[in-house]
N, C-alpha and C positions, 0 to 999 in steps of 0.2 A: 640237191644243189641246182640253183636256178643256170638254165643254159647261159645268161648273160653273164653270170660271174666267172666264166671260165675263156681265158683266151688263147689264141694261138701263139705257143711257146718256139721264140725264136734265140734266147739266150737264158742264163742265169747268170747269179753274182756271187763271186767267192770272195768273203769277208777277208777271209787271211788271217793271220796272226793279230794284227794291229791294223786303224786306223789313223792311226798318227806321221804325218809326213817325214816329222825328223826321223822315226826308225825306218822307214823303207832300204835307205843306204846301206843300211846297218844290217838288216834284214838278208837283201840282196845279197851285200858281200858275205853274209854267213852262210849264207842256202848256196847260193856257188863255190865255195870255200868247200863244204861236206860232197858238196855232188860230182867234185872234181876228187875228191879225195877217196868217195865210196869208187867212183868208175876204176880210177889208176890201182887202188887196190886188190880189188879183184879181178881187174883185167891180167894184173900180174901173179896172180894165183893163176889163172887158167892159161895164158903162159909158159909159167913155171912147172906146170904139171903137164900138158903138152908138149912141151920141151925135153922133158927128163923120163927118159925110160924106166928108173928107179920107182918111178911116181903111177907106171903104167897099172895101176890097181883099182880093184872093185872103192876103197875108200876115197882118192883121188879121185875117181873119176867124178862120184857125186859130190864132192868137194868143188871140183870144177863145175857141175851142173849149179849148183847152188850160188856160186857166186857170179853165173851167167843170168839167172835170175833175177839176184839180187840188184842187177844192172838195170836190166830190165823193170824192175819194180819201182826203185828212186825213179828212171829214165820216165814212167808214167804220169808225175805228180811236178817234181822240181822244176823240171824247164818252163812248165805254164805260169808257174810260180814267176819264175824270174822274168819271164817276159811282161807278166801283169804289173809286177814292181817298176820293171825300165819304163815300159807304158805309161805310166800310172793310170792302167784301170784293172775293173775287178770283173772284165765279162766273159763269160766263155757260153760259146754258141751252145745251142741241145745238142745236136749232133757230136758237137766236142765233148759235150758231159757225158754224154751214154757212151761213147767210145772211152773215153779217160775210166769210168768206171768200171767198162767191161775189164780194159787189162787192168786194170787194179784190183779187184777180185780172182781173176785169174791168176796173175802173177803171186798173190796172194797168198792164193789154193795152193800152188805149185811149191813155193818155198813150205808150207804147211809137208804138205807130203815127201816132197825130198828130207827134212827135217826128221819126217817117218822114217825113211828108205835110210836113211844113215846109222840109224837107231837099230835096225835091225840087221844090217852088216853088220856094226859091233857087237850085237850080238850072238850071230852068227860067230865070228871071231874069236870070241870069247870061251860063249858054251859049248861052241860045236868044233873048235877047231882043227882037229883031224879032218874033217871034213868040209871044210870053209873052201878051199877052189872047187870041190866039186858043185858044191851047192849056190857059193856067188860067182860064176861062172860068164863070161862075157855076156853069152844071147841073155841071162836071167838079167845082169844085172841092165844090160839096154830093153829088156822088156819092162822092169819094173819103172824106170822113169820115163818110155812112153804111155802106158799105161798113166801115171802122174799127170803127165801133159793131158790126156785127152778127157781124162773126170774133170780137172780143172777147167778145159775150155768147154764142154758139156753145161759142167754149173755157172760159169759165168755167162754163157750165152744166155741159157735160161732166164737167171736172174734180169740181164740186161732187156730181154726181150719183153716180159713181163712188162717192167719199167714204161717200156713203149707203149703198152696200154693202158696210160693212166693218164687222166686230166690234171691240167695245173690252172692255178688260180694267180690273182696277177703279185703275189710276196712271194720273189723266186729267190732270194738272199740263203746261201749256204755258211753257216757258219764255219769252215773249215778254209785251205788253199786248194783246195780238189774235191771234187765230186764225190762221194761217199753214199753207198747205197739208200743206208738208213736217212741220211739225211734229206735228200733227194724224194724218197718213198714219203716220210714227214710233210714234205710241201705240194702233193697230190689233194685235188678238191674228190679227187674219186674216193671209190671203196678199195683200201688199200689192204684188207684181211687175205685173200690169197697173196700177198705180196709181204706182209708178214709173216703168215705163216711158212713160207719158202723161206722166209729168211732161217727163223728160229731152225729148220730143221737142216739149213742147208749149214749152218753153225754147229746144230748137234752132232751130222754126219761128218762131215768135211773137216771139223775144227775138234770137235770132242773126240771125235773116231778115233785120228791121228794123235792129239793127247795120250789115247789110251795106250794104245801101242808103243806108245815110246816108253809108258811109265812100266807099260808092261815086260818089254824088252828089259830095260834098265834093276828090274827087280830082280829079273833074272841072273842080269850081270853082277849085281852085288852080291847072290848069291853064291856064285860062280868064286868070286874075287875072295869070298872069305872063306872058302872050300880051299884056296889052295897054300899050302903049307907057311911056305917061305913068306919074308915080310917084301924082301926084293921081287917075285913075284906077284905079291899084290901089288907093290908099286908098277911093276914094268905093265900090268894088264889092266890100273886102273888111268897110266899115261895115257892110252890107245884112246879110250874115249874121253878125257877129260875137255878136251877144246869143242869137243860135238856137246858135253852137257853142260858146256859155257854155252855155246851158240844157244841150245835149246832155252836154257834157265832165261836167257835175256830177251828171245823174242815172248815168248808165252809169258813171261814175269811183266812186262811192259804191257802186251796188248792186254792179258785180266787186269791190271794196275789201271789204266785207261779206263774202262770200260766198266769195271765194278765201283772205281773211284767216282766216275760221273753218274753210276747207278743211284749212290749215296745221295752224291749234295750236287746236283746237275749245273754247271755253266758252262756257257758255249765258249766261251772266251779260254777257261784253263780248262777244258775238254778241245779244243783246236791246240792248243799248246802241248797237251799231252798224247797227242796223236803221233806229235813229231818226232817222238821216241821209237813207234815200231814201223815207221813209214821212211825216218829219216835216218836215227841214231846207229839202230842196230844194223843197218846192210853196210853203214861206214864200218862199224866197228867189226865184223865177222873175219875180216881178212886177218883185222890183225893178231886177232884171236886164235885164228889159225897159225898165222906166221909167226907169232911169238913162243905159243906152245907147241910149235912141232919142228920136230928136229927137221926133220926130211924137208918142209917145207923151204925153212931157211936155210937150206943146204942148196936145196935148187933154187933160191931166188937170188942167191950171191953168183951160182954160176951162169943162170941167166942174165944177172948184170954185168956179170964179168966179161961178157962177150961186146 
């Protein structure tokens, strides 16, 4: 690559959903609509389970973690969004992209693995239950979601820093409303193969890892579930996790849906469109996923309303 085609990068441009004036409006009040709807959701789950001594459990607590995240994660992408819409422009500084992308992988990572950590209380619960306080035990269960937090921010630094060592060339146009690794890596004039290769492995560790464990956990528990006699039994032990393997089916069902679907027949247009499903949809929809299937839940969000 000739040194003159490479310049010094002081912005990029997030295509967005659409270029069409008339839907911006439309746009806006829909993305502020979910993003008000994901925050008060889960704010009132965490809340609700801080509030209620009933709730004080190894399973709440990373219910609460998850849906602190889930704030977290919408909070990295939405707002840019809606401020570029009210604007009407599409630019976001380097500094902002590499910052937008680190927490967005991070936050990412972290829903990924708590996701894990949930998977393996219930199964803990489940298989081992004579011995579930000993083993999900407060120091364990706050070690395993630091732990969480600090692989997460480890990979995402990584990745992000990498990033910082690559040239761009002057078509800085992202097709998405946020900065997205791959994408970003895509519009480098440099030699992007270490920066691939991180990718794929930090996908197969961080994303396929957690996969396994959950499917692994889960194997276990259906084994569990049809060992034991009674039909009320199965029922009351398949309740415990049924809303964790709602949660899980929808984000994993969504991000391969995405991702394998644009592997197929690739456009930027309905691959930006189906992004909004595990970036947007699923941290709205968790709470309520929670709060409709769990008794305890909605027991303590009526008494916290009630006050």
């Amino acid at each position: 690559m000739e040194p003159g085609n490479v310049t010094q990068i002081s912005e990029f441009l997030l295509l967005g959903l659409s270029e069409e004036p008339e839907l911006q409006p439309v746009l806006f009040g829909l993305f502020l609509s979910m993003y008000l709807i994901t925050v008060l959701g889960n704010l009132l789950i965490i809340l609700a389970v801080s509030s209620d001594s009933h709730l004080h459990m190894p399973m709440y607590f990373f219910l609460s973690n998850l849906s602190l995240v889930d704030i977290c994660f919408t909070s990295t992408t939405i707002p840019k969004m809606l401020v570029n819409i009210q604007t009407q422009t599409k630019v976001i500084t380097y500094a902002g992209c590499i910052t937008q992308m680190y927490f967005f992988i991070h936050f990412a990572g972290l829903d990924d693995f708590i996701l894990t950590v949930m998977a393996y209380d219930r199964y803990v619960a489940i298989c081992h239950p004579l011995h579930y306080t000993v083993i999900m035990n407060p120091r364990r269960c706050g070690l395993l979601v630091l732990v969480s937090w600090i692989i997460s921010i480890l990979n995402s630094l990584l990745e992000s820093i990498m990033v910082l060592d690559l040239s761009f060339c002057s078509d800085l146009k992202i097709p998405r409303f946020f900065c997205e690794l791959k994408e970003v890596v895509q519009l480098a004039c440099s030699d992007t193969l270490p920066n691939d290769i991180m990718m794929y492995f930090s996908t197969g560790m961080l994303a396929g890892g957690p996969l396994t464990g959950i499917l692994y956990s889960y194997s276990k528990i259906v084994s569990s579930i049809y060992a034991i006699p009674s039909a009320h039994g199965k029922y009351k032990a398949f309740s415990t996790c049924a809303s964790h393997l709602s949660v899980v089916s929808l984000f994993y069902g969504t991000v391969l849906g995405v991702y394998l679907g644009s592997a197929g027949t690739y456009s930027s247009q309905s691959s930006a469109t189906a992004s909004v499903m595990y970036t947007v949809v699923t941290p709205m929809l968790n709470p309520f996923i929670y709060s409709l299937r769990n008794k305890d839940i909605k027991r303590a969000l009526k008494r916290f309303l009630g006050r």
